[in-house]
C-alpha positions as CSV (number, residue, x, y, z in Angstrom):
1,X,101.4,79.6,111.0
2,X,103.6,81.0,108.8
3,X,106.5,83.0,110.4
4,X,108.9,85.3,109.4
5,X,112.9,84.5,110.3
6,X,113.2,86.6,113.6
7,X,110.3,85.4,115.4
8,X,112.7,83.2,117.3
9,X,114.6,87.1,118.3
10,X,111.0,88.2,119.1
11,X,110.9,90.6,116.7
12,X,108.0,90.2,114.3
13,X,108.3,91.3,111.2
14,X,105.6,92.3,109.0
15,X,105.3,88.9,107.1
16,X,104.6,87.6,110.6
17,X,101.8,89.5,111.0
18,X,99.9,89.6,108.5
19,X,98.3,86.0,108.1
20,X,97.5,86.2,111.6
21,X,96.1,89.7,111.7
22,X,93.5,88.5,108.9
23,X,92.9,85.1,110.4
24,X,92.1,88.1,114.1
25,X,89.9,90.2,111.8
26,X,87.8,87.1,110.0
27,X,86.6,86.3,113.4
28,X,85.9,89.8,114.8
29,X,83.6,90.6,111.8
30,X,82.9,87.7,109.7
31,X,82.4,88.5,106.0
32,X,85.6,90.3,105.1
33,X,87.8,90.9,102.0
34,X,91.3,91.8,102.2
35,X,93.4,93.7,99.4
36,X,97.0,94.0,99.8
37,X,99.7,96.3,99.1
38,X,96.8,99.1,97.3
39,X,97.8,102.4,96.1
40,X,96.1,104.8,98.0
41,X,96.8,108.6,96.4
42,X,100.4,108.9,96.9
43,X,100.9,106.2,99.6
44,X,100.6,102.7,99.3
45,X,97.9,101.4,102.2
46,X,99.1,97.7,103.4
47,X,95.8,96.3,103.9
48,X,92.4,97.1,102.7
49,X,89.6,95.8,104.3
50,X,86.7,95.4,103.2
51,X,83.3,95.2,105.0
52,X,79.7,95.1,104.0
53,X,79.1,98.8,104.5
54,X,82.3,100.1,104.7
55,X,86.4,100.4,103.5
56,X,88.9,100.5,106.2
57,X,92.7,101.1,105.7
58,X,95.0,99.4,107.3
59,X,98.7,100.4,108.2
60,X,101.4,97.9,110.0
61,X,104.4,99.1,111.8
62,X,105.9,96.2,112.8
63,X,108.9,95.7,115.6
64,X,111.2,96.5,113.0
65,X,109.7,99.3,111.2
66,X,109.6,103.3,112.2
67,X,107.2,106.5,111.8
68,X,109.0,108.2,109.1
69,X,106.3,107.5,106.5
70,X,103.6,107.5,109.1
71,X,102.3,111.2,108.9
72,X,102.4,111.2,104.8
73,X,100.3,107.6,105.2
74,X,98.0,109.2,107.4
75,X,96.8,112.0,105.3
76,X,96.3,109.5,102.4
77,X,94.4,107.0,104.0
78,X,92.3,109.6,105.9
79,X,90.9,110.8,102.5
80,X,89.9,107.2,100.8
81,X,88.7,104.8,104.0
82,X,85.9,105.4,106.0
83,X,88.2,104.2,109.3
84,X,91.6,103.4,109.8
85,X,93.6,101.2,111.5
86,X,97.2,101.3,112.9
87,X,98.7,97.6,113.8
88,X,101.8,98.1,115.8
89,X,104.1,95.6,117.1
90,X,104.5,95.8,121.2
91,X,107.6,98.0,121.1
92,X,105.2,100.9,119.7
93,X,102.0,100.0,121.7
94,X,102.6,102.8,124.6
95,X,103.5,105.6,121.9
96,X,101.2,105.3,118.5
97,X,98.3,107.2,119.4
98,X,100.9,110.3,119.4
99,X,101.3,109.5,115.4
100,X,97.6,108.8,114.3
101,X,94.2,110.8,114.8
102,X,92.2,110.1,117.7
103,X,89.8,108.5,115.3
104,X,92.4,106.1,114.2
105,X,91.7,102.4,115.6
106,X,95.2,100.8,117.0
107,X,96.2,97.2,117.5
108,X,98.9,96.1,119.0
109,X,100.5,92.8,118.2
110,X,103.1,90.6,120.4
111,X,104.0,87.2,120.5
112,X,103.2,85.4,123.2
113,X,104.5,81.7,124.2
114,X,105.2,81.2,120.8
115,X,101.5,82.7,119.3
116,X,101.0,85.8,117.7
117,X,98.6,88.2,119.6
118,X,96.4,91.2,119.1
119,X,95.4,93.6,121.3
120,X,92.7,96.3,120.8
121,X,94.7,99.6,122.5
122,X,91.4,101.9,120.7
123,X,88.8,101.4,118.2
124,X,88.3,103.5,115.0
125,X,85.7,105.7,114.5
126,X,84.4,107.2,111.5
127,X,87.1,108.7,109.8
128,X,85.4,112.4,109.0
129,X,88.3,113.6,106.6
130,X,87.0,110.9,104.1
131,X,85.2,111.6,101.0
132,X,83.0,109.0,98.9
133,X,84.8,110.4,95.8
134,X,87.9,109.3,96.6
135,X,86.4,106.0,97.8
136,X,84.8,105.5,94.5
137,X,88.0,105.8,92.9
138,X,89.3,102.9,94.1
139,X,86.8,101.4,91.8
140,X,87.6,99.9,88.4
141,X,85.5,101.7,85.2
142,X,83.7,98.1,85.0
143,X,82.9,98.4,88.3
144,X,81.5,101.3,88.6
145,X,79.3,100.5,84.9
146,X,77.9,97.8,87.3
147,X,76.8,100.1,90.0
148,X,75.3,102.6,87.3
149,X,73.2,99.6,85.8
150,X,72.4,98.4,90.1
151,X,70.8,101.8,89.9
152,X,69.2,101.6,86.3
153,X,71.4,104.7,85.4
154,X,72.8,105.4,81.6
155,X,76.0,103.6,81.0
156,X,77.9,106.5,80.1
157,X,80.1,104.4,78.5
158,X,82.3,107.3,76.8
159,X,82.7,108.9,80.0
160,X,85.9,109.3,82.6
161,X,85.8,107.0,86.0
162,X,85.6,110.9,87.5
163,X,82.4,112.0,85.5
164,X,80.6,108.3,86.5
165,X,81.5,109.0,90.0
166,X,79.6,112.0,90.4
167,X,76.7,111.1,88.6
168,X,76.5,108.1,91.4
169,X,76.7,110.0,93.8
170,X,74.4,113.2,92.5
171,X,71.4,110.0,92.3
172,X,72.3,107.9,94.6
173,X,72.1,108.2,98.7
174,X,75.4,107.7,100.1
175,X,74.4,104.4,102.5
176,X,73.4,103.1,99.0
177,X,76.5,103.9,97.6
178,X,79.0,102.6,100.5
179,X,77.3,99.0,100.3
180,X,77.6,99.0,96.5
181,X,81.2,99.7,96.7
182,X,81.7,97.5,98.7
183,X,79.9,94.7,96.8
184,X,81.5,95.4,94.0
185,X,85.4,95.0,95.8
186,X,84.0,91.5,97.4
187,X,82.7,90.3,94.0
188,X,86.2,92.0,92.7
189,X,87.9,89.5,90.0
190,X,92.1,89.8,89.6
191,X,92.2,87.2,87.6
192,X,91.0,88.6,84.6
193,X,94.7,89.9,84.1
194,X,96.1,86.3,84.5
């Protein structure tokens, strides 16, 4: 596994978490997508993940990292994902549920003989401060064309990302939409810009 420099000090940084964490996620749900480093509002979310029905956030506080960003974060991610995840390295295990929602998931990690671990301190629940709006906008325009045409809906093709995004959801039931979305960010192609 790939390892930051101060795994030997026992302090994992977040490069030493991450390939891990996905490799602990793969297995606990299966069909996943990750997005990295995504801007969410004014905050930049770590880790997107992506599931068949839903969007979850993901934030990592490592060893080395502290809360000062944390309550900003919070209030961004609560309004895209429909559940959240704090990962905290083992130093901040017994004190981050005092900086996240009770809805808010948390992981802890720690290395262990060598291996990096993860712990399930709570599992997330539905994040109710999250609105399908601000989900959709994650979308790109082309994406959310193909959705209109999934649903044999005008193309609008003048019309703003906002103005598509309510017309979705003003036809379309919401369980409908949230598996769409999410078809779309699997099926999502970056190298277009390559």
């Amino acid at each position: 596994m790939k390892r930051g420099t101060n795994v030997d000090d026992k302090v994992l940084l977040d490069a030493d978490i991450r390939e891990p964490l996905f490799i602990y996620l793969e297995q606990h749900y299966g069909k996943v997508r990750f997005l990295e480093e995504k801007i969410t509002g004014k905050a930049r979310a770590d880790v997107v993940m992506v599931l068949p029905d839903k969007v979850c956030g993901i934030e990592i506080k490592s060893d080395a990292d502290g809360y000062t960003r944390l309550a900003a974060q919070v209030r961004n991610y609560d309004k895209y994902y429909d559940e959240n995840y704090l990962v905290v390295g083992s130093t901040h295990a017994l004190h981050a549920s005092e900086h996240v929602p009770e809805y808010w998931g948390i992981i802890s990690v720690e290395l262990i003989k060598g291996e990096v671990d993860f712990y399930r301190v709570r599992e997330a629940k539905t994040n109710p401060k999250a609105k399908l709006k601000n989900k959709m906008s994650l979308l790109w325009k082309s994406e959310l064309s193909h959705i209109l045409a999934e649903n044999k809906m005008p193309k609008y093709a003048q019309k703003s990302k906002k103005f598509i995004a309510e017309k979705l959801i003003g036809k379309v039931p919401d369980e409908m939409l949230h598996i769409q979305i999410s078809e779309e960010l699997f099926e999502r192609d970056y190298t277009i810009f390559e």
